[in-house]
C-alpha positions as CSV (number, residue, x, y, z in Angstrom):
1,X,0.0,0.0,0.0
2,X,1.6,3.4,-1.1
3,X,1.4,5.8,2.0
4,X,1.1,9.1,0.1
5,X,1.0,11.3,4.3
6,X,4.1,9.5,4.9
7,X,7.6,12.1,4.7
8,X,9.7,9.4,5.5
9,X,8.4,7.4,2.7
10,X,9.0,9.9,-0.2
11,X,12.3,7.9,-1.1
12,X,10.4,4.1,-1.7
13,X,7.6,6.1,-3.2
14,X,9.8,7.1,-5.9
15,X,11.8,3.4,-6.0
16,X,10.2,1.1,-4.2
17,X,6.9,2.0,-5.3
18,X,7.6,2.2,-9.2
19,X,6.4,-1.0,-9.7
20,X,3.1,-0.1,-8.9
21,X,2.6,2.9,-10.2
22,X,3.7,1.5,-14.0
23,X,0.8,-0.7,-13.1
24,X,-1.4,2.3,-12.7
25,X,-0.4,3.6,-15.7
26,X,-1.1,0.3,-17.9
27,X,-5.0,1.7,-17.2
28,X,-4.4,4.7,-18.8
29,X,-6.8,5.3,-21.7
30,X,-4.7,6.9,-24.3
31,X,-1.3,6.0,-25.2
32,X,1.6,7.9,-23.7
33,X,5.5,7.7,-22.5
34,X,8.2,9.7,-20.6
35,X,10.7,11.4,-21.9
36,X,14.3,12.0,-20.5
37,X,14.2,16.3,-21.9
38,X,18.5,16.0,-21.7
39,X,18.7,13.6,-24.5
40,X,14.7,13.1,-26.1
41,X,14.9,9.5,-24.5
42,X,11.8,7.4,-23.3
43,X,12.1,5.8,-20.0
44,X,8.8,4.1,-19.9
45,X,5.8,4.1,-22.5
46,X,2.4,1.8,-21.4
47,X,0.9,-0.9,-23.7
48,X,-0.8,1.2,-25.7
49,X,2.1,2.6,-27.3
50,X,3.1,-0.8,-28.1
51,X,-0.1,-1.7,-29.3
52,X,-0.4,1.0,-31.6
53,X,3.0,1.6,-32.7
54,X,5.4,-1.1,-34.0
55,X,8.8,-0.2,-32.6
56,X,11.5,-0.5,-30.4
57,X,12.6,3.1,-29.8
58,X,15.2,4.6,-27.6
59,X,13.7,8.2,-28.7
60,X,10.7,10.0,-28.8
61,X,11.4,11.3,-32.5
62,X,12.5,7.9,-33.4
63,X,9.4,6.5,-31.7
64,X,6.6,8.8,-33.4
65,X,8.2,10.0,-37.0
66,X,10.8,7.6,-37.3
67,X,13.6,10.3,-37.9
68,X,16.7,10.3,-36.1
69,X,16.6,13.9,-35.1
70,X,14.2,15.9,-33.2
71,X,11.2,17.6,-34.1
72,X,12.1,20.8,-36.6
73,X,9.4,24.1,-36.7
74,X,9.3,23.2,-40.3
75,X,7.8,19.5,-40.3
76,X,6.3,19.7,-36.5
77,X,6.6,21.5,-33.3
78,X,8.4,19.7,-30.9
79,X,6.7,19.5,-27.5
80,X,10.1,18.6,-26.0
81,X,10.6,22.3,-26.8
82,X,7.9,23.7,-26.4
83,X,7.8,22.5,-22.6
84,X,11.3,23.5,-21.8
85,X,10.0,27.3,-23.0
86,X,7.0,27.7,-21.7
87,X,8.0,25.5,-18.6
88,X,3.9,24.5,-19.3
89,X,1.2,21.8,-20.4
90,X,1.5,21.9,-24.3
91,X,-1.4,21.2,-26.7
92,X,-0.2,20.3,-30.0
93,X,-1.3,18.2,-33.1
94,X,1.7,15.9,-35.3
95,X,1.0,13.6,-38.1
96,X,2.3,10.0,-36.5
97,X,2.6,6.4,-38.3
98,X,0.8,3.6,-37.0
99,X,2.0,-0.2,-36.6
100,X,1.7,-0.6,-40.3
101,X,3.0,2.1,-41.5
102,X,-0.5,4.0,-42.1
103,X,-0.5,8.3,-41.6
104,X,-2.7,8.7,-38.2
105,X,-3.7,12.6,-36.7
106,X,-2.7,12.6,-33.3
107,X,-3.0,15.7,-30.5
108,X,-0.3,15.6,-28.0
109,X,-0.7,16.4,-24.6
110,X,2.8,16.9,-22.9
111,X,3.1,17.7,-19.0
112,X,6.1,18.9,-17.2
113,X,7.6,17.4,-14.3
114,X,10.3,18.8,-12.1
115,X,12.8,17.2,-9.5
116,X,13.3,18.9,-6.1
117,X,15.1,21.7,-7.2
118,X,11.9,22.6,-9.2
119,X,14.1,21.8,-12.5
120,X,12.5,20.3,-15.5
121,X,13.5,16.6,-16.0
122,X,10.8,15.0,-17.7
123,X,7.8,15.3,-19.8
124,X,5.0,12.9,-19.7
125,X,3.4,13.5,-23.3
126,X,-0.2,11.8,-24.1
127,X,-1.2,10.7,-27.6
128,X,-4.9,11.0,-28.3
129,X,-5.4,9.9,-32.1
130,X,-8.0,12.2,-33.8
131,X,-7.9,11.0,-37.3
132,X,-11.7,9.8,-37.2
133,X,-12.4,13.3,-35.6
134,X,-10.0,14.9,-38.5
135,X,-11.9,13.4,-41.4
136,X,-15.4,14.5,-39.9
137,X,-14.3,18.1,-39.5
138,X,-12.8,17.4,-43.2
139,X,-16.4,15.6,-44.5
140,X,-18.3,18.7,-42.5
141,X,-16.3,21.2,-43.8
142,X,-17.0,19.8,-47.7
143,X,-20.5,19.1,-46.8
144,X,-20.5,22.7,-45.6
145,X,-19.0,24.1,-48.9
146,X,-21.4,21.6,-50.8
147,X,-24.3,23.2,-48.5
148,X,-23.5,26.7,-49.2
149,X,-23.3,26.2,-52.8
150,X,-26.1,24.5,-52.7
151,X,-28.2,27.4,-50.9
152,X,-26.4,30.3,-52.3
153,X,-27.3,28.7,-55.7
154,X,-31.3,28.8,-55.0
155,X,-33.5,31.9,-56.0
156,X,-35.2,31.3,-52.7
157,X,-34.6,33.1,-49.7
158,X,-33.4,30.5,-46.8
159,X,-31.9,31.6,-43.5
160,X,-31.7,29.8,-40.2
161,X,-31.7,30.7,-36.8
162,X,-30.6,29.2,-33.9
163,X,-33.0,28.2,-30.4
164,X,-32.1,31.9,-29.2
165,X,-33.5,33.5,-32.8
166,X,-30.3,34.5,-34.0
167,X,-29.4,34.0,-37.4
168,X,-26.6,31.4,-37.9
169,X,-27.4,31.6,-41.8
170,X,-28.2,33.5,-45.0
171,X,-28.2,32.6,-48.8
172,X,-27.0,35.5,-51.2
173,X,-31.1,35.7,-52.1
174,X,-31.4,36.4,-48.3
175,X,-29.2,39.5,-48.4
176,X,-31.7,41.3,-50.7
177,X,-34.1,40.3,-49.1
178,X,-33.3,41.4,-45.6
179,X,-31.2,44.4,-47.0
180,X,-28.1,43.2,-45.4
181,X,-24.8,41.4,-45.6
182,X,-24.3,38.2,-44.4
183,X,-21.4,39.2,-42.1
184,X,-23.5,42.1,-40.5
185,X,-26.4,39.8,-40.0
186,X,-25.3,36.6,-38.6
187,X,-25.3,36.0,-34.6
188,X,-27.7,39.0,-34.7
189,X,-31.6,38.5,-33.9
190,X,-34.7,40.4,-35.8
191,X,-33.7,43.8,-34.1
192,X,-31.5,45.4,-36.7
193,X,-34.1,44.3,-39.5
194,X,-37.4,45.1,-38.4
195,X,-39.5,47.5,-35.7
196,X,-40.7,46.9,-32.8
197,X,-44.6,45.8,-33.9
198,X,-43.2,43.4,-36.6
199,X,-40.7,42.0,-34.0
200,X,-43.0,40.8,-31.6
201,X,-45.3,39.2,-34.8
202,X,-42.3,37.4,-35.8
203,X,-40.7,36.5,-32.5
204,X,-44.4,34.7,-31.6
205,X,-44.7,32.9,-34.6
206,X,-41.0,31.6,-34.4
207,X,-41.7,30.5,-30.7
208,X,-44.5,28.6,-32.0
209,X,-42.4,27.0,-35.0
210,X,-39.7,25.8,-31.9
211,X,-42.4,24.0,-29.9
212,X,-42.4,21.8,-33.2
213,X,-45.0,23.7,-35.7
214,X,-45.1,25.0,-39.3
215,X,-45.8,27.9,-40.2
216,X,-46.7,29.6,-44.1
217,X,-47.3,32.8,-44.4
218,X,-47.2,35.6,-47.5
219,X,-45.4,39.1,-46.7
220,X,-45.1,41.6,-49.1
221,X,-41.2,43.2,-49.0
222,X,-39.8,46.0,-51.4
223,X,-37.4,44.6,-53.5
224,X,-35.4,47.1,-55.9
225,X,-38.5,49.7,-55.4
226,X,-40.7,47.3,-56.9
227,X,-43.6,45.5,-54.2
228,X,-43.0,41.5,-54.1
229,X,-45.0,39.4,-52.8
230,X,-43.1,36.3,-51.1
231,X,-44.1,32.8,-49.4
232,X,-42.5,32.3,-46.2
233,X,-43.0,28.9,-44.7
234,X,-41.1,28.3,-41.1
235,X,-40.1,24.9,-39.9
236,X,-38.3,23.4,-37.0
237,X,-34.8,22.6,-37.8
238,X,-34.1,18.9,-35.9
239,X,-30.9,17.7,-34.7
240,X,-30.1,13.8,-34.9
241,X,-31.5,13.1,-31.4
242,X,-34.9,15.0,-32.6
243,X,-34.7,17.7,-30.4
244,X,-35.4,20.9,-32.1
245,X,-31.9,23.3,-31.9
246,X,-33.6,26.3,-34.5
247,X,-35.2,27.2,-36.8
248,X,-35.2,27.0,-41.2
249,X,-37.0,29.5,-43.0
250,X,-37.5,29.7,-46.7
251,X,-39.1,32.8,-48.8
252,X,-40.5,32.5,-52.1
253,X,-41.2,34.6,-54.7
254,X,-44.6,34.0,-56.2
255,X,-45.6,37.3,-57.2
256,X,-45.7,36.4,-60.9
257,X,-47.4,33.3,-60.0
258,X,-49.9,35.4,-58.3
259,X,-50.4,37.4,-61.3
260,X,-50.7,34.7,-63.7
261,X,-53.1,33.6,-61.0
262,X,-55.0,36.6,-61.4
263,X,-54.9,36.6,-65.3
264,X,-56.0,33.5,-65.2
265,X,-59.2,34.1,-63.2
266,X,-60.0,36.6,-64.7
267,X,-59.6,34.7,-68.5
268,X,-61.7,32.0,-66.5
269,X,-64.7,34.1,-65.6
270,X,-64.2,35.9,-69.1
271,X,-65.0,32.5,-70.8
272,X,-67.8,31.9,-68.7
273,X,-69.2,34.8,-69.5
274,X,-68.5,33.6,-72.8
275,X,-70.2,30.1,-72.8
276,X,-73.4,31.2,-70.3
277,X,-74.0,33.5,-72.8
278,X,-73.5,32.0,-75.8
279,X,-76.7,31.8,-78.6
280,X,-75.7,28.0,-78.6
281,X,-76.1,25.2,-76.4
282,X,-72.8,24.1,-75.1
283,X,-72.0,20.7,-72.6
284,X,-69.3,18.8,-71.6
285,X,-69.8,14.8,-70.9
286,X,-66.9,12.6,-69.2
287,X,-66.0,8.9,-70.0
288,X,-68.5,7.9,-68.1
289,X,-71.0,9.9,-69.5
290,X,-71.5,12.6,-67.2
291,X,-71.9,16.3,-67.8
292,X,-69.5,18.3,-65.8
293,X,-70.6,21.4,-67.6
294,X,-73.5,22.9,-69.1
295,X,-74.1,26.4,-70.2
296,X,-77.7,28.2,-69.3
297,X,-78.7,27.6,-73.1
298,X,-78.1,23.9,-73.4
299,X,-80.4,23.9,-70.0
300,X,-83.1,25.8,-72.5
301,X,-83.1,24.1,-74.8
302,X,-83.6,20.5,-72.7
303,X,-86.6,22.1,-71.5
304,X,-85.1,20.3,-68.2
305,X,-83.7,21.5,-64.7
306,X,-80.0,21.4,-64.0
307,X,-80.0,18.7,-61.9
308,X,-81.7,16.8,-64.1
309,X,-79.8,17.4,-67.1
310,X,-76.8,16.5,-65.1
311,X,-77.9,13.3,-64.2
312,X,-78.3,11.9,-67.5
313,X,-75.9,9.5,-68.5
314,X,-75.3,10.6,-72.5
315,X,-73.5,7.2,-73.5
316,X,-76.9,5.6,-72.9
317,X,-79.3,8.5,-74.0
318,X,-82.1,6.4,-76.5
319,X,-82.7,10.3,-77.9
320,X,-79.1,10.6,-79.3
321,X,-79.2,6.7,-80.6
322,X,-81.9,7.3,-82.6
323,X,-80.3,9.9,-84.6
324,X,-77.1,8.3,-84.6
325,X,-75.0,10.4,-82.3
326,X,-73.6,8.2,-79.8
327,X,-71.2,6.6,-82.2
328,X,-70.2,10.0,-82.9
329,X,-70.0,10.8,-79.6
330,X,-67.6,7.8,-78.5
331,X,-65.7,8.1,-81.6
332,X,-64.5,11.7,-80.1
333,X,-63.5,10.0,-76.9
334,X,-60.7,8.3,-79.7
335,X,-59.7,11.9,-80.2
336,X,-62.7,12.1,-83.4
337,X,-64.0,15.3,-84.1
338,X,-67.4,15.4,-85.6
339,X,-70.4,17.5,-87.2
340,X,-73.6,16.5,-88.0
341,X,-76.3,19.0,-89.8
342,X,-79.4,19.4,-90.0
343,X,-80.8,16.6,-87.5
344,X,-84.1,16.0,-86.6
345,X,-84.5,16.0,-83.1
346,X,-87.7,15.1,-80.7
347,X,-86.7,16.9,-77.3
348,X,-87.7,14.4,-74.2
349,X,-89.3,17.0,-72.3
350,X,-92.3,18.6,-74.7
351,X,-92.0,16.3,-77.6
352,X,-90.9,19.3,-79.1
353,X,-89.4,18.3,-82.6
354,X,-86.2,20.5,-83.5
355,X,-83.5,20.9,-86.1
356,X,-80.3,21.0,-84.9
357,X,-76.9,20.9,-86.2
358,X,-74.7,18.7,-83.3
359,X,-70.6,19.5,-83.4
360,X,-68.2,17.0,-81.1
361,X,-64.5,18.3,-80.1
362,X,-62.3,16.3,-78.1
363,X,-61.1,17.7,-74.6
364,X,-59.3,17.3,-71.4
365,X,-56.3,15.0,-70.7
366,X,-55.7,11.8,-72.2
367,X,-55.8,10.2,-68.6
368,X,-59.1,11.4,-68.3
369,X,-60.8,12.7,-71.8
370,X,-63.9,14.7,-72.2
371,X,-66.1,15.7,-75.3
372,X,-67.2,19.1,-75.7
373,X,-70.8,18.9,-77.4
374,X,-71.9,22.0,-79.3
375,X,-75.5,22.0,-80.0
376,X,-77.3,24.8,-82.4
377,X,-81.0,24.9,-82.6
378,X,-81.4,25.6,-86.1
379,X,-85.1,25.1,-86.2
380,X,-86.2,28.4,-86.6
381,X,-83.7,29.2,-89.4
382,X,-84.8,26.2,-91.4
383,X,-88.4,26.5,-91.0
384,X,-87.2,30.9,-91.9
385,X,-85.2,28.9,-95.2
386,X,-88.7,26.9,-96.0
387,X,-90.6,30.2,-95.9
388,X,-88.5,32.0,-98.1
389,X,-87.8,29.4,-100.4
390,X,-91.9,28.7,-100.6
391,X,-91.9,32.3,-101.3
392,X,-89.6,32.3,-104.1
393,X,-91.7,29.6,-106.0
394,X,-94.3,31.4,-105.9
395,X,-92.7,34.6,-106.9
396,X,-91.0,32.4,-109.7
397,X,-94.9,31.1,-110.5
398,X,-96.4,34.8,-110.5
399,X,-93.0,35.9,-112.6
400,X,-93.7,32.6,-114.7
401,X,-97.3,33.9,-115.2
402,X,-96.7,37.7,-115.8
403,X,-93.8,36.8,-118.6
404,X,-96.3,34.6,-120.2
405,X,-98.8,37.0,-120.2
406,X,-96.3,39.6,-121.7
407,X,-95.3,37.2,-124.2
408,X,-99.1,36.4,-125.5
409,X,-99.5,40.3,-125.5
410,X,-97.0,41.1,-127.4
411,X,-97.9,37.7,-130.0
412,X,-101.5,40.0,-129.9
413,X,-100.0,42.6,-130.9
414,X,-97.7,41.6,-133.6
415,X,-101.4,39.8,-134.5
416,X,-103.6,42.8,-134.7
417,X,-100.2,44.8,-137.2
418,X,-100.8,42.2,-139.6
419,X,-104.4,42.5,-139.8
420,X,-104.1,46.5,-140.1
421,X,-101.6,45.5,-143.5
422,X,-104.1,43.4,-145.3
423,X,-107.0,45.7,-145.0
């Protein structure tokens, strides 16, 4: 048993003890030895400097680089050195060979120790090998540069910001957008972008987006003196454990989207307009021979209610197989245009009978095809066409009759001139 109280002692601690305390140091986790500072010789090193390095050496330098002379500022800073200056624990990082030969990282931890007459004697130096942690900082700091490329080459504004809602990133998009540089805006919170009213908006919907929520929104931000209109969507930034450690934001700019948006309802209700007002009958029927639209004259001229014109399945109508239309009409689901003139039709509702000219166009997508059924009512204009061409036989009769008359009047003339000579 050492007796550390004991001042009678201190000489076996140092010989007698030795033994014991090398047997202490076999527990040691990292790998380590003690050098002689004099001459950069070892006088003891524990198993794991024999496990993890295949030699025999007499030296330190020998032992770690294999050279025969010391550590030179050029390759690697001796810690020999380095102790003897600064008389101090010394933090330094060398590039060692393992057992076979392989390059290995390595952070050196050397310690001083002094004799009685407080003079440096020997260094204890520790070898922790860091290559693993080496080539992580080297995959993070590529996955970083891959990252920022990445986000620098979006259009998008993205930022992040960590758990206290400081920004620990911007994209180059970002810098417009905030109307600051990167440098001037990282490790700072909303404060230098935005007053006091929007600061506590934005601080309580980025507390709500840490306690694990989403959040979309649409701001409107000046942009080169021109209004933009941008969607911001908020989301919880999770580290591998799942806990949330900040925040990702990304802005985008939909403001042309939102016009086309507008154009587009607006060409909508335009054609609307257009097809409820139209002076024909206009409806569209699906595969399975549904209408999904119907303007208010096709409704007219059915004589029926909407809800019952809707509910009529068109591939199976006996009215439009009579006159031969459903062919037509499932031709067009082939992609078929058609026309057909001057139909007699018998409306359902009424008995009504028509004249109608009947015009199929293929629509929709060809996952899921429509046919656009253009129906004119051409009854009035025919029976209008049998009037006037009634009317023009008997004008051609009466002109018939009144040349004939002319001619036999001018035969009884030519008659009585004759007479008048022979008298």
């Amino acid at each position: 048993m050492i007796k550390k109280n004991s001042k009678n002692n201190r000489n076996e601690l140092r010989k007698d003890n030795l033994p014991e305390f090398k047997k202490l140091f076999e527990f040691f986790p990292y790998p380590f030895y003690i050098i002689n500072v004099d001459d950069y010789s070892i006088s003891f090193t524990n198993v794991k400097i024999k496990k993890n390095i295949n030699k025999n050496s007499l030296f330190c330098h020998e032992l770690s680089h294999g050279s025969k002379k010391p550590c030179s500022e050029l390759d690697h800073v001796c810690p020999v050195r380095e102790v003897k200056k600064t008389k101090k624990l010394v933090v330094l990082e060398h590039l060692h060979k393992d057992k076979n030969g392989k390059d290995i990282n390595v952070r050196l931890m050397a310690y001083p120790i002094f004799n009685k007459a407080k003079k440096l004697t020997k260094i204890v130096e520790y070898h922790i090998d860091i290559t693993e942690e080496k080539n992580d900082k080297m995959l993070l700091s590529e996955s970083e540069t891959i990252l920022s490329s990445m986000v620098n080459s979006v259009q998008d504004v993205i930022f992040t910001k960590d758990k206290n809602l400081k920004y620990t990133r911007i994209n180059t998009v970002a810098e417009k957008y905030f109307k600051k540089e990167n440098s001037k805006l990282i490790g700072k919170d909303d404060s230098s972008i935005y007053s006091k009213s929007e600061i506590s908006k934005i601080k309580d919907l980025d507390n709500r987006v840490l306690l694990g929520e989403t959040i979309k929104e649409d701001v409107v931000k000046k942009i080169n003196e021109e209004e933009r209109i941008f969607q911001k969507t908020k989301t919880p930034l999770i580290d591998k454990k799942g806990e949330i450690i900040g925040i990702c934001g990304i802005a985008h700019d939909i403001t042309d989207s939102r016009k086309r948006e507008t154009e587009l309802v607006n060409i909508n209700r335009l054609n609307k307009d257009i097809l409820e007002n139209s002076p024909v009958g206009m409806f569209v029927i699906n595969k399975e021979g549904r209408a999904i639209y119907v303007n208010q004259k096709m409704i007219e001229m059915s004589g029926r209610t909407f809800d019952n014109f809707v509910s009529i399945n068109f591939l199976k109508h006996a009215p439009y197989e009579n006159i031969g239309l459903l062919d037509k009409i499932k031709s067009c689901f082939d992609g078929n245009k058609f026309r057909m003139e001057a139909i007699k039709y018998t409306s359902v509702i009424g008995k009504k009978e028509t004249m109608r000219n009947f015009i199929g166009l293929p629509v929709g997508e060809v996952d899921s095809p429509s046919v656009l059924i253009i129906v004119e009512d051409i009854t009035e204009m025919e029976r209008k066409k049998e009037d006037l061409e009634k009317r023009n036989n008997e004008l051609e009769v009466f002109n018939n009759i009144a040349v004939n008359r002319e001619l036999r009047m001018i035969d009884l003339k030519n008659e009585i001139k004759k007479l008048k000579k022979t008298e």
